[in-house]
LOTIMI-566315 format. One record per residue: residue number from 1; residue in three letters; x, y, z of N, C-alpha, C, CB in turn. Coordinates in nm, 4 decimals, m for minus. Glycine has a CB too. Example, Ala and Ser with C-alpha at 12.3 -4.5 7.8 and 13.67 -1.06 7.14 Angstrom:
<recs>
num=1 residu=Ala n.xx=1.3190 n.yy=m0.5690 n.zz=0.7800 ca.xx=1.2300 ca.yy=m0.4500 ca.zz=0.7800 c.xx=1.3200 c.yy=m0.3300 c.zz=0.7800 cb.xx=1.1308 cb.yy=m0.4473 cb.zz=0.9046 $
num=2 residu=Ser n.xx=1.2850 n.yy=m0.2250 n.zz=0.7080 ca.xx=1.3670 ca.yy=m0.1060 ca.zz=0.7140 c.xx=1.2900 c.yy=0.0030 c.zz=0.7870 cb.xx=1.4084 cb.yy=m0.0598 cb.zz=0.5725 $
</recs>
This chain:
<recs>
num=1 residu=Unk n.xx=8.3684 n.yy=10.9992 n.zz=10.7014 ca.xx=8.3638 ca.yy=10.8551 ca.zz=10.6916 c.xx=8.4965 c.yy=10.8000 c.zz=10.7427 cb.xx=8.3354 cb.yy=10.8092 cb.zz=10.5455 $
num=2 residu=Unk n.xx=8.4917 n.yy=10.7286 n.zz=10.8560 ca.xx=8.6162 ca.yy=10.6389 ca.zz=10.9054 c.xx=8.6223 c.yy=10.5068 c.zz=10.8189 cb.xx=8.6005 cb.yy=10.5949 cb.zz=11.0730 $
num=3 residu=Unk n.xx=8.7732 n.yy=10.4679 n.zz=10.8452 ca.xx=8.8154 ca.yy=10.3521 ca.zz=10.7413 c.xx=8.7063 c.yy=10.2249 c.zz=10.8346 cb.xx=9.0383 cb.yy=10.3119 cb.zz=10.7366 $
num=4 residu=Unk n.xx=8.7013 n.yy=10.2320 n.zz=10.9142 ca.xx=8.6352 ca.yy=10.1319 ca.zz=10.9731 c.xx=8.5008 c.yy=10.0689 c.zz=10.8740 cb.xx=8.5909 cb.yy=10.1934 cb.zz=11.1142 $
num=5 residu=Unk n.xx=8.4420 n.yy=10.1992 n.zz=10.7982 ca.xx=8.2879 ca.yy=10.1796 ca.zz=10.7332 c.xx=8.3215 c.yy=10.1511 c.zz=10.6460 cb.xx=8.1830 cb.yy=10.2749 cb.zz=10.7140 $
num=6 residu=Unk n.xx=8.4015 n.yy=10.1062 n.zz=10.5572 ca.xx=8.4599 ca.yy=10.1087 ca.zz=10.4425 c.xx=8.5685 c.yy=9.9695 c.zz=10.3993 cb.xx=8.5281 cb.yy=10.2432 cb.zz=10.4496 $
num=7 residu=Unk n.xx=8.5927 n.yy=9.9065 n.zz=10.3076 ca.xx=8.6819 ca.yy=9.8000 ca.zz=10.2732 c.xx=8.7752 c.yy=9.8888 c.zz=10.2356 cb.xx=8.6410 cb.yy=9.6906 cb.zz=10.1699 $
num=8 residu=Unk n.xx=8.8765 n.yy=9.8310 n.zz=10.3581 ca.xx=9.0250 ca.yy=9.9204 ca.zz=10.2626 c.xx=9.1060 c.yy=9.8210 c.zz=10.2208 cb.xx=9.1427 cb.yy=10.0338 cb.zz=10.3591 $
num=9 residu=Unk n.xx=9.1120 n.yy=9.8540 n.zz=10.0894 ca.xx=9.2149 ca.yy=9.7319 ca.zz=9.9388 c.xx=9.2907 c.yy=9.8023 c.zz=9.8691 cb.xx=9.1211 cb.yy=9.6493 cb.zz=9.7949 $
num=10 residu=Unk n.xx=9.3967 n.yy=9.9219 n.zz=9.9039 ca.xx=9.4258 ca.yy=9.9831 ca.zz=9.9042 c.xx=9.5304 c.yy=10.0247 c.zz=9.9829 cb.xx=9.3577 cb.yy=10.0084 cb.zz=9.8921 $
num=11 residu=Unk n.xx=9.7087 n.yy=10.0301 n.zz=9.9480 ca.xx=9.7843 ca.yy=10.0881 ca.zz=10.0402 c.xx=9.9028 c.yy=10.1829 c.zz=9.9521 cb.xx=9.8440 cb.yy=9.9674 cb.zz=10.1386 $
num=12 residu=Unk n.xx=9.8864 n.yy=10.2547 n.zz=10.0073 ca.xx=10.0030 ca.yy=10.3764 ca.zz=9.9417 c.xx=10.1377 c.yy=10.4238 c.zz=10.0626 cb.xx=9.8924 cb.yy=10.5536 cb.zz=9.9025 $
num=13 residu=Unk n.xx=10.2127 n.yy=10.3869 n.zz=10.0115 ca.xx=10.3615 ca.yy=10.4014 ca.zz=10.0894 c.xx=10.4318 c.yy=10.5613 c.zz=10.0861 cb.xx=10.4809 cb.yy=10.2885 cb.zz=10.0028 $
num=14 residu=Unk n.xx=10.4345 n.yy=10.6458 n.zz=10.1257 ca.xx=10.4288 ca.yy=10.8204 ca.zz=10.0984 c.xx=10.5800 c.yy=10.8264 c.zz=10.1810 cb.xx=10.2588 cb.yy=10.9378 cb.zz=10.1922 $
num=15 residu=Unk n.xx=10.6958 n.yy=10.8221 n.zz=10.1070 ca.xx=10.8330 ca.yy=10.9004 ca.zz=10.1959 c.xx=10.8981 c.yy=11.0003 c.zz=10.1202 cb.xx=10.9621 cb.yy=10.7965 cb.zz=10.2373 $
num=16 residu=Unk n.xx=10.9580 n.yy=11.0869 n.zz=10.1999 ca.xx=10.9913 ca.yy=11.2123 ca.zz=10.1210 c.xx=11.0929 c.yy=11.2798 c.zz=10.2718 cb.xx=10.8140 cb.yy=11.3230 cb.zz=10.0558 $
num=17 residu=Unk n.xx=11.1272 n.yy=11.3781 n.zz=10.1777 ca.xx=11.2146 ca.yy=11.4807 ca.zz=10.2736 c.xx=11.1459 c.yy=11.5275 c.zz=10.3688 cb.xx=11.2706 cb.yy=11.6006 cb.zz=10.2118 $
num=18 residu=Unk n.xx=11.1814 n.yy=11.6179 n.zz=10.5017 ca.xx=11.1331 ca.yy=11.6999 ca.zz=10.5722 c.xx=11.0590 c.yy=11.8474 c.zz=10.4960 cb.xx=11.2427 cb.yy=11.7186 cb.zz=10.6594 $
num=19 residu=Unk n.xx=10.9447 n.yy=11.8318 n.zz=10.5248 ca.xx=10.9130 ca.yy=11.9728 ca.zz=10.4409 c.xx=10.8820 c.yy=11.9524 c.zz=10.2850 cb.xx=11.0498 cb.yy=12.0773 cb.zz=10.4483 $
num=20 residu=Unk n.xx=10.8570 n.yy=11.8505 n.zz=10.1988 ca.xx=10.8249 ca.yy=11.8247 ca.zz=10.1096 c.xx=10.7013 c.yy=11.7947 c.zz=10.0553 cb.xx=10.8808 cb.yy=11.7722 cb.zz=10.1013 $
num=21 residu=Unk n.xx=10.6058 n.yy=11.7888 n.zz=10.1817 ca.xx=10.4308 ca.yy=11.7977 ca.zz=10.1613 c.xx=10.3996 c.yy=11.6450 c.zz=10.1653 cb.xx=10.3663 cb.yy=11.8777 cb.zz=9.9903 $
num=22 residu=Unk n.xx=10.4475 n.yy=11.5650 n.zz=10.1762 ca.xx=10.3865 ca.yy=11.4436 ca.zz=10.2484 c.xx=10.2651 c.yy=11.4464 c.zz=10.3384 cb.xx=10.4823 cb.yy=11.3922 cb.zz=10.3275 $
num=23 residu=Unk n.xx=10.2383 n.yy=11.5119 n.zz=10.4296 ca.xx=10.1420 ca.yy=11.5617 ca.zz=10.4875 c.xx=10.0397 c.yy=11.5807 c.zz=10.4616 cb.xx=10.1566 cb.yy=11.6288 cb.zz=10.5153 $
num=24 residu=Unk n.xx=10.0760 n.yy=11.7111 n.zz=10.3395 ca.xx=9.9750 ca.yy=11.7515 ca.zz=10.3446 c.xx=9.8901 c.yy=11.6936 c.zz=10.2236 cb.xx=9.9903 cb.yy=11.8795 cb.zz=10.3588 $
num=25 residu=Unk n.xx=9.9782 n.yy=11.5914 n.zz=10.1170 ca.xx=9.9207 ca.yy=11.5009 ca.zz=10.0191 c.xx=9.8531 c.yy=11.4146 c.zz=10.0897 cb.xx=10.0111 cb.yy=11.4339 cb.zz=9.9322 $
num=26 residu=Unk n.xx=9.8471 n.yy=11.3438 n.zz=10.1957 ca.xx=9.7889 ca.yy=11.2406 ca.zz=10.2547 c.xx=9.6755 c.yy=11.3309 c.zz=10.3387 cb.xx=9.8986 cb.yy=11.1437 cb.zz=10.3416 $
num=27 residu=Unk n.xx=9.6492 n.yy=11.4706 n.zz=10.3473 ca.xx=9.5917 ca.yy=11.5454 ca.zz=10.4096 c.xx=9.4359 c.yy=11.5665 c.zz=10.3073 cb.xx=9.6954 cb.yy=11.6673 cb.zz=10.4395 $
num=28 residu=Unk n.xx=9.5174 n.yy=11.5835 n.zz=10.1535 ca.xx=9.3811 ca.yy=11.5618 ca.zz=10.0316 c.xx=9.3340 c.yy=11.4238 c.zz=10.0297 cb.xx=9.4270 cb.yy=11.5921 cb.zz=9.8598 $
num=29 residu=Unk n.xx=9.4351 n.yy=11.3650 n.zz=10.0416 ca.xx=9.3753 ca.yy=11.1973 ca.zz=10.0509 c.xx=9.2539 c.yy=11.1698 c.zz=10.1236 cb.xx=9.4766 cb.yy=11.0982 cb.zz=10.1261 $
num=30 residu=Unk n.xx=9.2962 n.yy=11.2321 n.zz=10.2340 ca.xx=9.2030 ca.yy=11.2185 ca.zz=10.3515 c.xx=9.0297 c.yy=11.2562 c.zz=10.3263 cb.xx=9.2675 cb.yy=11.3228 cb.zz=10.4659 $
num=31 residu=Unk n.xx=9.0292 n.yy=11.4156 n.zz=10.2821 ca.xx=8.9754 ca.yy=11.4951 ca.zz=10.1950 c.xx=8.8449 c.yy=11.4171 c.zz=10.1331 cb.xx=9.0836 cb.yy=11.5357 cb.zz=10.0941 $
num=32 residu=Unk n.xx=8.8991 n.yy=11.3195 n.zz=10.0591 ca.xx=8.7977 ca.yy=11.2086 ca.zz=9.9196 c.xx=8.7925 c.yy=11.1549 c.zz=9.9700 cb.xx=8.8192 cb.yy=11.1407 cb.zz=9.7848 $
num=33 residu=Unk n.xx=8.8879 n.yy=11.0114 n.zz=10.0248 ca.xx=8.9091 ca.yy=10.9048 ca.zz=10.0589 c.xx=8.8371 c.yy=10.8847 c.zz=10.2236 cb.xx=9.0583 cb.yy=10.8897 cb.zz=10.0364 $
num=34 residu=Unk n.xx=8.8132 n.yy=10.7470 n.zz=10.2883 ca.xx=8.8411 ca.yy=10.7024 ca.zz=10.4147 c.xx=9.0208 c.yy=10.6470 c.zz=10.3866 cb.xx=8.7116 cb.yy=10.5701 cb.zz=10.4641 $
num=35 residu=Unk n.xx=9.1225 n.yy=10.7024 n.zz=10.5346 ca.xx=9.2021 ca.yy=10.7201 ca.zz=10.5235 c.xx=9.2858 c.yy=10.7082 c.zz=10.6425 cb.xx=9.1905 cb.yy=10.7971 cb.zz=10.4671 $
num=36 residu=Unk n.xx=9.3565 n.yy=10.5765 n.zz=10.6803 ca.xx=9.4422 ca.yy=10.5574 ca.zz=10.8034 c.xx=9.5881 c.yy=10.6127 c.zz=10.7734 cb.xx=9.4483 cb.yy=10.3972 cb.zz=10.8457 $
num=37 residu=Unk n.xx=9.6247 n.yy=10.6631 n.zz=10.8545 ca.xx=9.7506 ca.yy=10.7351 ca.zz=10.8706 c.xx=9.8302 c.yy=10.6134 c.zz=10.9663 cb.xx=9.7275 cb.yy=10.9045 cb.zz=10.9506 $
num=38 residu=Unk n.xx=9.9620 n.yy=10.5657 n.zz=10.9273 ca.xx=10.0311 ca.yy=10.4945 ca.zz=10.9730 c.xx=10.1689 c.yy=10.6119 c.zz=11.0102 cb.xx=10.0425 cb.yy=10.3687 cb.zz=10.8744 $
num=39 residu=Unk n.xx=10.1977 n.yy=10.6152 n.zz=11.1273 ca.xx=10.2988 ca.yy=10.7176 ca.zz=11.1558 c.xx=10.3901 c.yy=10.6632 c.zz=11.3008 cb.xx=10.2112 cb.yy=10.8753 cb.zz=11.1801 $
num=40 residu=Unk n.xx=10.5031 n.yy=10.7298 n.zz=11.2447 ca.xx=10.6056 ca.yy=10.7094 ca.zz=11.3877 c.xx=10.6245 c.yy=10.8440 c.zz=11.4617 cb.xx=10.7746 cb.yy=10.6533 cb.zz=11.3464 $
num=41 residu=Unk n.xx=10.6013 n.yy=10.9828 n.zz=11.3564 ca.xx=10.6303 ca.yy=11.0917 ca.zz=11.4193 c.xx=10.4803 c.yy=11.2152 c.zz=11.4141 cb.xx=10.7764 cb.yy=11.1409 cb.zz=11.3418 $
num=42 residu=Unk n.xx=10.4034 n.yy=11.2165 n.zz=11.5336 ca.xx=10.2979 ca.yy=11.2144 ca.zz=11.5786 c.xx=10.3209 c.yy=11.3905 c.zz=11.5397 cb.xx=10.2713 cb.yy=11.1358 cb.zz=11.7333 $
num=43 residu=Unk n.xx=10.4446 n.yy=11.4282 n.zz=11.5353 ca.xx=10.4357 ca.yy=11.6206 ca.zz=11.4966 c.xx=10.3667 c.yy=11.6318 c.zz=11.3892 cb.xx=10.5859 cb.yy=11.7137 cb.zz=11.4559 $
num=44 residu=Unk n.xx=10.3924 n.yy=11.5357 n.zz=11.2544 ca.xx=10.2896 ca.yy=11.5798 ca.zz=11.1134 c.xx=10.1474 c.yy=11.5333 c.zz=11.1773 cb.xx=10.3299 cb.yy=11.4749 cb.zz=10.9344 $
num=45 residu=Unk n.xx=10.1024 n.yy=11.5271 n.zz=11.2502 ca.xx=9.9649 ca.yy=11.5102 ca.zz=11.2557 c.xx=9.9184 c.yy=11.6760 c.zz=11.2954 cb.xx=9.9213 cb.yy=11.3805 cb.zz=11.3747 $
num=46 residu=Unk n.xx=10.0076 n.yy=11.7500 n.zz=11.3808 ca.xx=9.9644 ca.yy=11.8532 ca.zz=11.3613 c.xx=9.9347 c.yy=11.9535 c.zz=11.2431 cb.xx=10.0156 cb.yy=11.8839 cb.zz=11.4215 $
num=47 residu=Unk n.xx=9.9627 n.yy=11.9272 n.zz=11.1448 ca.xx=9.9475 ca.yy=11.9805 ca.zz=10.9948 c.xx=9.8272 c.yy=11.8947 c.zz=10.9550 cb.xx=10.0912 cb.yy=11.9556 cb.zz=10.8862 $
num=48 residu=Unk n.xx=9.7729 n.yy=11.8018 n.zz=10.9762 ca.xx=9.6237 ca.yy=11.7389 ca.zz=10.9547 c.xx=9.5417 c.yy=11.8180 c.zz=11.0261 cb.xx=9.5996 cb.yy=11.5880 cb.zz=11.0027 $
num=49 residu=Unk n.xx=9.5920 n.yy=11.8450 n.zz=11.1182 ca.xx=9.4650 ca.yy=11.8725 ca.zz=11.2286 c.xx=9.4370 c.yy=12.0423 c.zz=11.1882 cb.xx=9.5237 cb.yy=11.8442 cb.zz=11.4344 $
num=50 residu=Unk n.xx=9.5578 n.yy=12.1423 n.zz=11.1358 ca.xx=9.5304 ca.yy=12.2972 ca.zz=11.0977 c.xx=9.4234 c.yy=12.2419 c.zz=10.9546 cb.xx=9.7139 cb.yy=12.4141 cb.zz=11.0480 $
num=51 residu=Unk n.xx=9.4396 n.yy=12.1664 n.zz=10.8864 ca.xx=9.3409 ca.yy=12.1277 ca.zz=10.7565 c.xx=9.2390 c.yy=12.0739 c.zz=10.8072 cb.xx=9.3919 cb.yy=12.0285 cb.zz=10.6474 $
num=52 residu=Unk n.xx=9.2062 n.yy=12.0796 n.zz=10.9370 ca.xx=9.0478 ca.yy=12.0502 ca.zz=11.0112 c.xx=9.0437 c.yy=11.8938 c.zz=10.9973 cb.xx=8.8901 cb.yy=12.1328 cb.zz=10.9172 $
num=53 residu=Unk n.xx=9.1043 n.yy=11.8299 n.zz=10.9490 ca.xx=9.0948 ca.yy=11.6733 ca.zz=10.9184 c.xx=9.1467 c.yy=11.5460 c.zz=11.0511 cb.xx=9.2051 cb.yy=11.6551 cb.zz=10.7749 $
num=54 residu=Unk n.xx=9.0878 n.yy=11.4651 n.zz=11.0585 ca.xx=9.1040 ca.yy=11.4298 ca.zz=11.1694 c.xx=9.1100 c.yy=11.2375 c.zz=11.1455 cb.xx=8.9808 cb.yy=11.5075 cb.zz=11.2621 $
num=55 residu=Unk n.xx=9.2055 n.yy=11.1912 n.zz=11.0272 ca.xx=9.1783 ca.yy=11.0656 ca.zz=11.0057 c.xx=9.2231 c.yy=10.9758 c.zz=11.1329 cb.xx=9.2430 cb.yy=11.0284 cb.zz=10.8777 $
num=56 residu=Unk n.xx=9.1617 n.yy=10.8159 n.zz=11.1038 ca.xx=9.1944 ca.yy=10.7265 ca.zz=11.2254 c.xx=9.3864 c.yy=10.7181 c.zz=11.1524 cb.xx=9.0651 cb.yy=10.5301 cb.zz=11.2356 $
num=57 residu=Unk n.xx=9.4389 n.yy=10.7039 n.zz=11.2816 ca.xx=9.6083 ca.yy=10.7109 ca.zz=11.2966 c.xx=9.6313 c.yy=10.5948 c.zz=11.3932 cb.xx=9.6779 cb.yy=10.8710 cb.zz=11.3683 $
num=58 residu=Unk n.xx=9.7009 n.yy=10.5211 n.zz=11.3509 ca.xx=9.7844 ca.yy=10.4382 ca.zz=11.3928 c.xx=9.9121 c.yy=10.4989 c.zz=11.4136 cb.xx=9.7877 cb.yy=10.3373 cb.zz=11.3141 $
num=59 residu=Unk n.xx=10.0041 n.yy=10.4576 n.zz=11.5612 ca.xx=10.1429 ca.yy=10.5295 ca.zz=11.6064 c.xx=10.2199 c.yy=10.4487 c.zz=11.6375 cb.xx=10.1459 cb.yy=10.6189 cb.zz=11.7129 $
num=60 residu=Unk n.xx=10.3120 n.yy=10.3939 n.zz=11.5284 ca.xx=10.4003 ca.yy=10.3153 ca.zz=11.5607 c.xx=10.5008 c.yy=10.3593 c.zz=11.6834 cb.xx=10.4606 cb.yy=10.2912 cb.zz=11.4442 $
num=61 residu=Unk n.xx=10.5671 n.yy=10.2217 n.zz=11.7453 ca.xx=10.6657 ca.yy=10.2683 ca.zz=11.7926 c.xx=10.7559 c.yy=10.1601 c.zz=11.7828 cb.xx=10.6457 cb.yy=10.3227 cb.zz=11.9115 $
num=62 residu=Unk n.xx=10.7743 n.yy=10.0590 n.zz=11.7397 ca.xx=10.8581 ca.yy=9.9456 ca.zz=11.6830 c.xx=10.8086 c.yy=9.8572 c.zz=11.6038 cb.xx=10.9094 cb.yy=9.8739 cb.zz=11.7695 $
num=63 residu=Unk n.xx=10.8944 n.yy=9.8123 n.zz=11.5240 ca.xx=10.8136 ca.yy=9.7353 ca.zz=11.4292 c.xx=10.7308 c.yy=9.6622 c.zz=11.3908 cb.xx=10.8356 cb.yy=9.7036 cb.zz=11.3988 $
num=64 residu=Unk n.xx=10.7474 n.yy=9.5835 n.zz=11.5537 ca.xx=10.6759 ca.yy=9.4418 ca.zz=11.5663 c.xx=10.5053 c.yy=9.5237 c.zz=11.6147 cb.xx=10.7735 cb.yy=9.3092 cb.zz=11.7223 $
num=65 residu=Unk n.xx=10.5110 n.yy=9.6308 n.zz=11.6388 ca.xx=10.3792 ca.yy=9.6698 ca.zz=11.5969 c.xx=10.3474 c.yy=9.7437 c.zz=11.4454 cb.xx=10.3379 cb.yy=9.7606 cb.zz=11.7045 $
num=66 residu=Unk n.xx=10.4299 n.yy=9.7386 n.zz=11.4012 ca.xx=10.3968 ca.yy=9.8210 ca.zz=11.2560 c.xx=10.3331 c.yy=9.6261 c.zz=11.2006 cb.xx=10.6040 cb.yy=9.9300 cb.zz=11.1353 $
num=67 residu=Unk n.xx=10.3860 n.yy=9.5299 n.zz=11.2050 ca.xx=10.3836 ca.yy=9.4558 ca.zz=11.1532 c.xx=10.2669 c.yy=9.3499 c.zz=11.2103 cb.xx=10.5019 cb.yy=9.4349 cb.zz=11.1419 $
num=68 residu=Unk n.xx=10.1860 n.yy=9.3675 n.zz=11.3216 ca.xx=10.1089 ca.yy=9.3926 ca.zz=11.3791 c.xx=9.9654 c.yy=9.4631 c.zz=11.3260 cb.xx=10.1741 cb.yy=9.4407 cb.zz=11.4513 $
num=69 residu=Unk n.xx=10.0255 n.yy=9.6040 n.zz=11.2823 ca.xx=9.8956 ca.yy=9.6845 ca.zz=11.2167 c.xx=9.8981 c.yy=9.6061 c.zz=11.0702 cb.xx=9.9190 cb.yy=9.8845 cb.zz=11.2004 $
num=70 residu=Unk n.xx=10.0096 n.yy=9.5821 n.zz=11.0141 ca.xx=9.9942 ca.yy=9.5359 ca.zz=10.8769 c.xx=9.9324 c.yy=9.4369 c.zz=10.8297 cb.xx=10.0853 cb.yy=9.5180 cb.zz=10.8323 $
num=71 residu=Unk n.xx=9.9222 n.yy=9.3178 n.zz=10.9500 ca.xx=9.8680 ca.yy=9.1733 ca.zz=10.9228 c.xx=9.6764 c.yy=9.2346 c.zz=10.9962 cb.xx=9.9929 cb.yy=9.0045 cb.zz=11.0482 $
</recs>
């Protein structure tokens, strides 16, 4: 199920160290949930993709599009 089919009312803010499982928590998320990935560094998507999961991702690259996806 993509977030598209779904009302998303719902936002969770996930920061952490390098190597601290951020990933792969938003990876179970994914799991239950419909689930957009908001990201600047497109390498943790490769750790979604070994968990077979394949959510819709948004890729920032400056703010004024982060702020953009947000509105």
């Amino acid at each position: 199920m993509k977030l598209d089919q779904v009302q998303a009312d719902k936002c969770i803010l996930v920061g952490g160290d390098s190597g601290s499982g951020k990933t792969h928590l938003i990876g179970t998320f994914c799991e239950y949930i419909p689930t957009a990935v908001i990201t600047s560094d497109p390498k943790g998507l490769d750790t979604l993709k070994s968990m077979k999961i394949n959510p819709d991702v948004i890729l920032l690259t400056n703010l004024i599009k982060a702020w953009d996806a947000y509105e």
